[in-house]
C-alpha positions in Angstrom: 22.6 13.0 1.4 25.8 11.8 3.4 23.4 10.8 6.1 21.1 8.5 3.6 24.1 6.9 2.4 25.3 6.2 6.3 21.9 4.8 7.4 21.1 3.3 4.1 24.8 1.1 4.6 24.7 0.6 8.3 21.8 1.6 10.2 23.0 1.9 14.0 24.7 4.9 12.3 21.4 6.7 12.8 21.5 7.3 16.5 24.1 9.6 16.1 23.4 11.1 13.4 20.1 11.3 15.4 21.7 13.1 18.4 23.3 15.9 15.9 19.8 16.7 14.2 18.3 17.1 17.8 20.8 19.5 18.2 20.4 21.5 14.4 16.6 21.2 15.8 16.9 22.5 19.2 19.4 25.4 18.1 18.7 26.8 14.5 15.3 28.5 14.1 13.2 27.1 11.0 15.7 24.2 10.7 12.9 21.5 12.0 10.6 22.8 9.0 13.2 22.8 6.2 14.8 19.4 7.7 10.9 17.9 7.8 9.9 19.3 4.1 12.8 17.9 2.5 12.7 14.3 4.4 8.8 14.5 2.8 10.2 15.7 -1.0 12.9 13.0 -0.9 10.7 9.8 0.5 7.4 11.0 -1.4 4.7 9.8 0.9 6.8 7.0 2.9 7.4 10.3 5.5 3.6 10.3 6.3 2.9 7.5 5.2 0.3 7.4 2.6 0.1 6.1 -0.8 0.2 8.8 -3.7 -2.1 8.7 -6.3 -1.2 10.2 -9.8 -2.5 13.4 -10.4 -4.1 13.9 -13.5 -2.3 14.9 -16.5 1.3 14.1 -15.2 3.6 12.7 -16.8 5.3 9.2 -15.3 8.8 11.1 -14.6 6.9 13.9 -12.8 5.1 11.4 -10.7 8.2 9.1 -9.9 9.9 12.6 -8.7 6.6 13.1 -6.6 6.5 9.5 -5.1 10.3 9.8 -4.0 12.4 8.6 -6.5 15.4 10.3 -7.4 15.9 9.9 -11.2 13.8 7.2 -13.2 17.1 5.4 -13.0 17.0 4.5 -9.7 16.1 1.1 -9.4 13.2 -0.2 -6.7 16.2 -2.0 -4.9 18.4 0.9 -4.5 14.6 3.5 -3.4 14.1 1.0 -0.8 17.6 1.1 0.8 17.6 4.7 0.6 13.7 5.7 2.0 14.7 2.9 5.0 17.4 4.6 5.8 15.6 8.2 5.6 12.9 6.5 7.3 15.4 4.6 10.2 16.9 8.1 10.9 13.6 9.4 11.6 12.6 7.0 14.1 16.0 7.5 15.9 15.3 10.9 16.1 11.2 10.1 17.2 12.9 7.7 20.0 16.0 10.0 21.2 15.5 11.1 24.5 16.0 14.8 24.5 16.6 17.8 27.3 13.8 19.5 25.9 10.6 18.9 23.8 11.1 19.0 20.0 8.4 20.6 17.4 5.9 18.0 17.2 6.8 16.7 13.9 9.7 15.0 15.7 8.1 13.6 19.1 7.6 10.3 20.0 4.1 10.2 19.7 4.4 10.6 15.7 6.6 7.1 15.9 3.7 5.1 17.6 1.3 7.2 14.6 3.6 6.0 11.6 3.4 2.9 13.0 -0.4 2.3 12.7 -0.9 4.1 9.5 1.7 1.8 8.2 -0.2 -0.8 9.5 -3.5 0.0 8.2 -2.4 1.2 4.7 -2.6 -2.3 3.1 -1.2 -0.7 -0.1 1.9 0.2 1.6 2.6 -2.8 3.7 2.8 -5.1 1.2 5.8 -3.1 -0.4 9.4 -4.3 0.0 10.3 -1.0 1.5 7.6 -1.1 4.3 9.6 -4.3 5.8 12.4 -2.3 5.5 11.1 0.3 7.6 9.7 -1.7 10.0 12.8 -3.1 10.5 14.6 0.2 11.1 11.5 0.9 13.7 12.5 -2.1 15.5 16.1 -2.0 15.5 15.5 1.7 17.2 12.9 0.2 20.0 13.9 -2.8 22.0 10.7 -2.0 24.2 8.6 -2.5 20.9 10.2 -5.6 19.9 10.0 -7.1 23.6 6.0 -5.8 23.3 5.3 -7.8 19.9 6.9 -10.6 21.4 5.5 -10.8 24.6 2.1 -10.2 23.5 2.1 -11.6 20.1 
C-alpha cells in the first residue's frame, strides 16, 4: 500500500521501488506469485487487462471489490490514481534490466502484451484510467515514446 501511495503521488518513484521488488523476486521463493495475485485482487482486471463482466447473482459491492475498487467509497478519481500507479510500478519492473531472468509474469515481453490488449480492448481504452496507464508506460520507455513518434 505504501508503494501505491508513492507511485500514485509521484511516479518516477517506481523505478526504485522497481529495483527492490526485483530483488523480493529474485530472493524470496513464492514472493513473485503472492506479489502477482495481489497486484490482480487490488487492480481487478486492469493487471491483465480485460474488462470484467458481472457474474450473475452478485451484488454491486461484491462486483466493485471484484473490478478493483477498494470500498464503494472510493471515488473513480481517486481508483484511477491508485490502479496507474499499481499499474506504472509494474511496467518499471517489466522494463528493469535485471542480472537474471524473472518468472515470466514479470518480463519484458508481458509489457509489449499489455500494451496491445490495451490497445485492442475498446472498452478499456476509452476509460480515464487507461490514459493513465499509458502514461505510466511511457514515462518508463523513452525507446517507446521515440518509436510512436518517429513512426507515428
Amino acid at each position: 500500500m505504501q508503494a501505491e501511495t508513492e507511485v500514485s503521488a509521484r511516479a518516477v518513484t517506481a523505478i526504485p521501488l522497481a529495483q527492490v521488488t526485483i530483488r523480493l523476486i529474485s530472493n524470496i521463493e513464492h514472493f513473485s506469485d503472492v506479489l502477482y495475485a495481489r497486484m490482480v485482487q487490488r487492480t481487478g482486471g486492469w493487471a491483465v487487462p480485460i474488462p470484467i463482466p458481472k457474474p450473475q447473482g452478485m451484488g454491486e459491492v461484491e462486483y466493485m471489490k471484484l473490478r478493483g475498487y477498494r470500498t464503494e467509497r472510493e471515488t473513480q478519481k481517486d481508483f484511477d490514481i491508485r490502479i496507474s500507479g499499481i499499474m506504472t510500478l509494474y511496467f518499471a519492473i517489466l522494463t528493469a534490466e535485471t542480472s537474471s531472468p524473472l518468472p515470466p509474469v514479470w518480463s519484458f515481453p508481458r509489457y509489449w502484451t499489455y500494451f496491445a490488449r490495451l490497445m485492442s480492448t475498446p472498452v478499456l481504452l476509452r476509460s480515464d484510467v487507461a490514459t493513465l496507464i499509458l502514461a505510466g508506460m511511457f514515462l518508463l520507455s523513452p525507446l517507446l515514446m521515440d518509436i510512436l513518434l518517429t513512426h507515428g
